[in-house]
DSSP file (Angstrom, degrees, kcal/mol; ACC not computed):
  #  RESIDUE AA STRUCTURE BP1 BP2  ACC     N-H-->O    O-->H-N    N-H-->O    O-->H-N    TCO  KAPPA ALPHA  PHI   PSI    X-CA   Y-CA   Z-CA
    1    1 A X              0   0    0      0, 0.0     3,-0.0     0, 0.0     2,-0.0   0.000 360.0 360.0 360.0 152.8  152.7   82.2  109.5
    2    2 A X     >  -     0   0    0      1,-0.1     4,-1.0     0, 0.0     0, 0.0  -0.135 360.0-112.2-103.1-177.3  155.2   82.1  111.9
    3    3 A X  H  > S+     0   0    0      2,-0.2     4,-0.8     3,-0.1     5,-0.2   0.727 119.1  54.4 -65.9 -46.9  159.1   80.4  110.9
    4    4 A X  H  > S+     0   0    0      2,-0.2     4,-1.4     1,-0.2     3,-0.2   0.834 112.3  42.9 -61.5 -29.6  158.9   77.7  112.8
    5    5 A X  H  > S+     0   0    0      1,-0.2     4,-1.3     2,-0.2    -2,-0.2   0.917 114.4  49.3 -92.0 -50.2  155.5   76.9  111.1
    6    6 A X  H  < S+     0   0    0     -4,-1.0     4,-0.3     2,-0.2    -1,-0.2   0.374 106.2  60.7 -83.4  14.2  156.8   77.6  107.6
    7    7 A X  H >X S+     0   0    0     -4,-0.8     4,-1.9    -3,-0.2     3,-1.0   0.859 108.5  38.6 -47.8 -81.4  159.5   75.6  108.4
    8    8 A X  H 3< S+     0   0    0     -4,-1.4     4,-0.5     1,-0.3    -2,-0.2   0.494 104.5  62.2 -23.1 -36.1  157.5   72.5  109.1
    9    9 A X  T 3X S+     0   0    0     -4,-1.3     4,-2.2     2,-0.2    -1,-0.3   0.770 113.0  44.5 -91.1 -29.7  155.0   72.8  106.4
   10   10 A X  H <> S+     0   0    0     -3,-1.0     4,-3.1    -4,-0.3    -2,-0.2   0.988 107.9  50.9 -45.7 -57.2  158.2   72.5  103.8
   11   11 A X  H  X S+     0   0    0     -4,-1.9     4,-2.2     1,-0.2    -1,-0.2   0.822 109.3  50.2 -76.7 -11.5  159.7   70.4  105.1
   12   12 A X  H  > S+     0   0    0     -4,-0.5     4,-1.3     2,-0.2    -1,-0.2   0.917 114.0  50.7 -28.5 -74.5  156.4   68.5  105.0
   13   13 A X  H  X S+     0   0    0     -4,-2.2     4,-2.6     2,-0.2    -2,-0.2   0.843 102.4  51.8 -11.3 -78.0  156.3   69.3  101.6
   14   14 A X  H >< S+     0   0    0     -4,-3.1     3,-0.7    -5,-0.2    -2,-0.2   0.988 115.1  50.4 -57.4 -71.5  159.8   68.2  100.5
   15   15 A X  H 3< S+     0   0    0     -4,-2.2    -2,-0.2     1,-0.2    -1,-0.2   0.705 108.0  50.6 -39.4 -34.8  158.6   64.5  102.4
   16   16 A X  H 3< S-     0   0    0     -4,-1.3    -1,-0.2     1,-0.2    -2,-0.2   0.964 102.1-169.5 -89.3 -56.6  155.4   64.3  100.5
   17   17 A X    <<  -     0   0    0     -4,-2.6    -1,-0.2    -3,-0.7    -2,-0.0  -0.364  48.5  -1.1  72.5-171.5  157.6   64.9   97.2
   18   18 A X        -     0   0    0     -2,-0.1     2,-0.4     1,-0.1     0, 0.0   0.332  69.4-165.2 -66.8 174.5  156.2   65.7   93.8
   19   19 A X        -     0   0    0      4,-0.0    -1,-0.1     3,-0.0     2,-0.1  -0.984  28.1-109.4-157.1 124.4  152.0   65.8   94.0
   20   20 A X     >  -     0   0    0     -2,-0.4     4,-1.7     1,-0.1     0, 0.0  -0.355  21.7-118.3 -69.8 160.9  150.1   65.7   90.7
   21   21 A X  H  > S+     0   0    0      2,-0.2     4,-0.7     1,-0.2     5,-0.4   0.993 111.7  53.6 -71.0 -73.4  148.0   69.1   89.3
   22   22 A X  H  > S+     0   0    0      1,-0.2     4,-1.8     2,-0.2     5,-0.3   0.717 113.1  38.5 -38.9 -70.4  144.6   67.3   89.3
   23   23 A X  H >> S+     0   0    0      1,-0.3     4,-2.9     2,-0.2     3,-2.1   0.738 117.5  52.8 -46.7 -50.2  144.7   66.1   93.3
   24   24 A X  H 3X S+     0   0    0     -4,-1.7     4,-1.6    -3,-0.3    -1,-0.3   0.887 119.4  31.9 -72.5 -75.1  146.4   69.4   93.9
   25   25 A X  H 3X S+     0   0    0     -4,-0.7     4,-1.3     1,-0.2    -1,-0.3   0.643 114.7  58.6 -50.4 -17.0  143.0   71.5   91.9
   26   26 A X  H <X S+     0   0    0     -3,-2.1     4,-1.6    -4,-1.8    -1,-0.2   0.914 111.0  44.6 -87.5 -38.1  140.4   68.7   93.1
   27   27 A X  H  < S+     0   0    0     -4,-2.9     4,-0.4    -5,-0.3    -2,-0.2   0.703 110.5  58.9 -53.2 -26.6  141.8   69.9   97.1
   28   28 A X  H >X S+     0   0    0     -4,-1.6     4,-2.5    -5,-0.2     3,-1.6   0.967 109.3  40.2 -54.4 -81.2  141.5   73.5   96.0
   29   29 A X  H >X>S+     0   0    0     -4,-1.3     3,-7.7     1,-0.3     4,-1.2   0.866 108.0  54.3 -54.2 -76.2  138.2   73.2   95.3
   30   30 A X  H 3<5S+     0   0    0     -4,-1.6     4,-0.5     1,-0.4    -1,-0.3   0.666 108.9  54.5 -33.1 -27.4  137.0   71.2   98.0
   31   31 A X  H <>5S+     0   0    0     -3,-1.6     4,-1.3    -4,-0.4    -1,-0.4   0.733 110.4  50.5 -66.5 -30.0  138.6   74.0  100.4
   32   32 A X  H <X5S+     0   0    0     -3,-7.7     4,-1.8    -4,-2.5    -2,-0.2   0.842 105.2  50.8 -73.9 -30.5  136.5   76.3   98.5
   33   33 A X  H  X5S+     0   0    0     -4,-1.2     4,-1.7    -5,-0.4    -1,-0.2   0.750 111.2  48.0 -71.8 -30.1  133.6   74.5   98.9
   34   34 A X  H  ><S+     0   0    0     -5,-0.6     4,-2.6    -4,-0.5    -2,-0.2   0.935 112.1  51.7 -88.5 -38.7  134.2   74.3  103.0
   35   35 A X  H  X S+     0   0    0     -4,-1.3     4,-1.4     2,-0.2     5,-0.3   0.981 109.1  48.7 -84.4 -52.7  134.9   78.2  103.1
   36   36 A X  H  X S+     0   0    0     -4,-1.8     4,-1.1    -5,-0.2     3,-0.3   0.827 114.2  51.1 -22.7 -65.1  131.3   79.0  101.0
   37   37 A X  H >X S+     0   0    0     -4,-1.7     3,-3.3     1,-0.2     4,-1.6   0.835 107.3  47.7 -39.4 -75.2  129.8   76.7  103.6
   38   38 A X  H 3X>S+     0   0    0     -4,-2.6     5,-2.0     1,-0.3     4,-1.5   0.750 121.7  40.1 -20.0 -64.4  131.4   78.6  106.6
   39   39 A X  H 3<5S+     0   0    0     -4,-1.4    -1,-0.3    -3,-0.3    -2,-0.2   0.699 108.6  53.0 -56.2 -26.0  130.1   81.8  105.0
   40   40 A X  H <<5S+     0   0    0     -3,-3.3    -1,-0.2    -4,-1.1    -2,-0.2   0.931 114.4  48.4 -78.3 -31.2  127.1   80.9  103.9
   41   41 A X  H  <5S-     0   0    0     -4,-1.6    -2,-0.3    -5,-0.1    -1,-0.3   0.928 113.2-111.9 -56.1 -47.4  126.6   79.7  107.7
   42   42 A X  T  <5S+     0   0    0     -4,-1.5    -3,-0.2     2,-0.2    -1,-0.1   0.331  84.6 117.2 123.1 -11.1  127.8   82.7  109.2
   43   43 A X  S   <S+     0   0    0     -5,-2.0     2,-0.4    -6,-0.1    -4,-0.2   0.584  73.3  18.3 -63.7 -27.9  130.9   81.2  110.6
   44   44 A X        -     0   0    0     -6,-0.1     2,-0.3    -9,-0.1    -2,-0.2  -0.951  66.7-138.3-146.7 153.3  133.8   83.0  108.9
   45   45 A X        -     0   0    0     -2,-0.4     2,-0.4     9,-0.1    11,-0.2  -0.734  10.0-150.8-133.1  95.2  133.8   86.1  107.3
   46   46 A X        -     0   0    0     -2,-0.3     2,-0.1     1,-0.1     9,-0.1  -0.534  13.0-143.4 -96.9 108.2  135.9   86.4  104.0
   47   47 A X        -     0   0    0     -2,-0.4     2,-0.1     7,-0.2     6,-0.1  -0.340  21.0-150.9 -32.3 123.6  137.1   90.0  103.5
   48   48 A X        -     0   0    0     -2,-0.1     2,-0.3     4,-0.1    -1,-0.1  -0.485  25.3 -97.3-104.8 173.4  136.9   90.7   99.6
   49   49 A X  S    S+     0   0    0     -2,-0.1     3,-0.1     1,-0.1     0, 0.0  -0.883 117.1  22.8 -95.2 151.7  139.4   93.2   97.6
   50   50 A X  S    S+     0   0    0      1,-0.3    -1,-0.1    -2,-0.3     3,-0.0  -0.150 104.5 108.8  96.7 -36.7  137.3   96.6   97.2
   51   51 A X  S    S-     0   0    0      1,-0.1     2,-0.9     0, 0.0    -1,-0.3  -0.061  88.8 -97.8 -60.6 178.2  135.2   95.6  100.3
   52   52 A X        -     0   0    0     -3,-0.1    -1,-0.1     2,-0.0    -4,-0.1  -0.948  50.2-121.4-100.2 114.0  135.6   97.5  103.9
   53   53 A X        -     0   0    0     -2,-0.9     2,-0.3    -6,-0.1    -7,-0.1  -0.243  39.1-179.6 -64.0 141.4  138.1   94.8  105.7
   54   54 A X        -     0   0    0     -9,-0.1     2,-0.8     0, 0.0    -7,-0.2  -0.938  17.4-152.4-154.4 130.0  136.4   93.4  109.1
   55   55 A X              0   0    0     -2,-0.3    -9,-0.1     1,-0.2    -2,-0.0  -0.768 360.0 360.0 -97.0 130.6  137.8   91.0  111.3
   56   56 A X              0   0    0     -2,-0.8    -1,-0.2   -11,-0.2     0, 0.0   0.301 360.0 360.0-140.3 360.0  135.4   88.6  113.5
């Protein structure tokens, strides 16, 4: 991520203020759930640790 970009997502952050632990774990999942999908499609290809890294 670039500075300029991790600038912005703070300061994003800092506006939002505090964010409770569930909503924060139910969004986690639900991003986990969208990258399985991707994979399962064929769309992205998530590099494991132990695996041989490949970039597509």
């Amino acid at each position: 991520m670039s500075k300029r970009a991790s600038q912005l997502l703070k300061e994003e952050m800092d506006y939002m203020g505090p964010v409770r632990l569930k909503d924060v774990e139910e969004t986690q999942q639900k991003i986990v759930s969208i990258i399985r999908k991707l994979e399962d499609s064929g769309e992205i290809v998530v590099a494991r640790s132990g695996e041989d890294e490949m970039v597509v």
